[in-house]
C-alpha positions, 0 to 999 in steps of 0.5 A, spaced: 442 474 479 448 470 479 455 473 476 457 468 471 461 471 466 466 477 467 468 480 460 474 484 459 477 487 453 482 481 448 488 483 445 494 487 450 492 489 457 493 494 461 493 495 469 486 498 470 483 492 467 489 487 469 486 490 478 479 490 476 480 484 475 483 482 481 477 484 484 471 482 480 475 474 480 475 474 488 468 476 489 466 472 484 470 466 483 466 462 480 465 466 473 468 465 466 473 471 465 474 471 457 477 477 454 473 479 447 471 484 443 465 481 441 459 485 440 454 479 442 459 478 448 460 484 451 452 487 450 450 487 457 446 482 461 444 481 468 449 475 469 454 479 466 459 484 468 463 488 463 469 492 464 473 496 460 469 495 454 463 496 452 463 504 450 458 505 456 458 507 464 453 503 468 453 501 473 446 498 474 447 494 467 453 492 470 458 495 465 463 500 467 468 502 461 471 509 461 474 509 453 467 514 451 467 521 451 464 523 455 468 519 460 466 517 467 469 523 473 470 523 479 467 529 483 473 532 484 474 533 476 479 527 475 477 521 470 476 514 471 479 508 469 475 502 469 478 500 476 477 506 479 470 504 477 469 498 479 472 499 485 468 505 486 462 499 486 464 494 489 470 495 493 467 495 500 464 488 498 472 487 496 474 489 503 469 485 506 471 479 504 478 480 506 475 481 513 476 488 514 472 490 519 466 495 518 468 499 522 475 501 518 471 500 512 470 507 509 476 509 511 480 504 507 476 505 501 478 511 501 485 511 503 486 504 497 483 508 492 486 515 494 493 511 494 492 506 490 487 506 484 487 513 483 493 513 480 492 507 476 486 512 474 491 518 472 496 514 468 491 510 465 488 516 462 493 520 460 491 525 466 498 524 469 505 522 466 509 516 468 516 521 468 514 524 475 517 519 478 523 520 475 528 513 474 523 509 477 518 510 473 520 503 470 519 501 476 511 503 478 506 498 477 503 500 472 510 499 468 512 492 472 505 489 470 506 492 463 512 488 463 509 482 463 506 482 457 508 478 451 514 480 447 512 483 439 515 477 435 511 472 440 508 467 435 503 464 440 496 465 438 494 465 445 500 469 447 496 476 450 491 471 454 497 467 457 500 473 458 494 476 462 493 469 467 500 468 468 500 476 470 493 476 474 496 473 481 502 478 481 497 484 480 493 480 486 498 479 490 499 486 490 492 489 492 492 484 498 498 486 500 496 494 499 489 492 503 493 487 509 498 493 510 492 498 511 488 494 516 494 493 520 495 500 521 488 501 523 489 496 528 496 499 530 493 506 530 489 505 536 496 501 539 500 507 538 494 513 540 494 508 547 501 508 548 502 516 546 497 518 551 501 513 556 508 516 555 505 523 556 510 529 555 515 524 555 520 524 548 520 516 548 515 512 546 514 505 547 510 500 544 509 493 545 511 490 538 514 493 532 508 496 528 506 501 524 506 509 528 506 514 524 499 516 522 497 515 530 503 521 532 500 526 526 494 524 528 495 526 535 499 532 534 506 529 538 511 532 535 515 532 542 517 524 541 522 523 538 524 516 539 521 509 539 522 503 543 521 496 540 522 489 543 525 484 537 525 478 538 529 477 545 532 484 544 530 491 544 530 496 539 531 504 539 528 507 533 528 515 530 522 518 528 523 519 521 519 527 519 516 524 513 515 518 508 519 522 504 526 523 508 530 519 512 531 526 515 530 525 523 527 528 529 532 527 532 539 523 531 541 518 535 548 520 539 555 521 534 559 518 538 554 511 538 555 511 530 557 505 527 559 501 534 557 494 536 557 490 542 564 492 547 566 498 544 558 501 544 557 499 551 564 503 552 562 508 548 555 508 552 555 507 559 550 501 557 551 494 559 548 491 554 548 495 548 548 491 542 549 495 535 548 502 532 547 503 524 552 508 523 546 513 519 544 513 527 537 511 526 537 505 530 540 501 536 539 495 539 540 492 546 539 486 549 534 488 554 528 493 556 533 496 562 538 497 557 535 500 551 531 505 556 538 508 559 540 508 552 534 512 550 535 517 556 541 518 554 540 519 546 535 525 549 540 528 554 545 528 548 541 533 544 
């Protein structure tokens, strides 16, 4: 039977059903979305799906709340949210609609959900505290979205509901945006492996565009490249490898006496004809040509 309704709960929103929602109104874009506490309302019914309300979990009815005790788990002992829930059951149907190919599909879903959905699952269930992340916990997702909602003394009856729409397309840009960023990478990592394989024993890499490289390295275990070179725009870039995503600490730095020059100076202080620029933090370089950024890059390993 077709989808005709989509029911949440009324009054203030949260990010789990605020997600879930992104993902129910793109598959189902022709369904009526109210928010209600309505218990005719939130009953189930085939043309129906109901989600953080409704004080059951299933799936087969179409209803996916978490607020009943028990609540739904994972299996690894971790509770749900209503978006975790959702995105369990229909996020390969989200993916597919956003084009992501079957090939990368599972591996997607697991990474979304591990990276995106189940935190929003931790928070939401008190099973994690926004203070790990420290001053930016104001700054999480859950907090920005939380921020979009009405103000206490705000008169409008319809206040919590307006507030709920106008913050729908923002939670929809970021899950998008989350799943555009994790097909590229799919798409890059068979870019990078390729050029990986290429370079051999070589501490310089070379990739035909900017992209995303770090999965493709670890994946490959090469840990003896050090820098990337990128063409941009008509110049060339030569870029360190940061050790993780949670340091600016490098592989290797570029050369000191490099730091912070630009154009004349950088060519004296280089040798390169054609040296552009370099970030006095030493992580990146410009040139204006493939030669040139390729002898830089020599002699940044040489330097070492």
């Amino acid at each position: 039977m077709t989808i005709e309704l989509l029911v949440t709960h009324s009054g203030g929103f949260h990010a789990d059903e605020l997600l879930s929602s992104v993902i129910l109104t793109s598959l189902f874009p022709t369904a009526d979305l109210q928010r209600s506490r309505d218990k005719q309302l939130i009953a189930p019914a085939p043309n129906k799906i109901i989600y953080d309300v409704g004080g059951a979990f299933d799936a087969g009815q179409q209803i996916f709340d978490h607020h009943q005790r028990p609540g739904p788990l994972r299996e690894d002992g971790e509770p749900y949210s209503s978006f975790g829930l959702i995105w369990a059951h229909y996020g390969r149907d989200y993916l597919r609609a956003m084009d992501v190919p079957e090939s990368d599909l599972e591996t997607i879903h697991d990474k979304f959900d591990k990276k995106f959905v189940l935190p929003i699952d931790q928070l939401d269930n008190g099973a994690m505290e926004p203070s790990v992340a420290g001053p930016l916990s104001i700054l999480t997702l859950p907090a920005l979205l939380g921020s979009l909602k009405p103000v206490f003394d705000d008169p409008s009856p319809t206040a919590d509901n307006d507030a709920f729409f106008a913050a729908l397309p923002i939670a929809r840009a970021f899950v998008e945006a989350q799943i555009r960023n994790l097909a590229a990478k799919a798409r890059a990592q068979s870019i990078v492996i390729e050029a990986i394989e290429k370079a051999g024993t070589s501490p310089i890499l070379e990739l035909p565009m900017g992209m995303p490289y770090r999965s493709a390295l670890d994946k490959m275990e090469a840990d003896h490249i050090l820098f990337v070179v990128t063409p941009r725009g008509a110049d060339w870039t030569l870029g360190g490898i940061k050790l993780s995503n949670d340091t600016f600490e490098q592989r290797a730095d570029l050369p000191a006496a490099w730091a912070g020059l630009t154009d004349a100076a950088l060519e004296e202080a280089s040798g390169v004809r054609g040296a552009k620029f370099c970030h006095n933090a030493r992580f990146i370089a410009v040139a204006d040509s493939r030669d040139a950024i390729l002898e830089m890059a020599a002699l940044a390993v040489k330097a070492l």
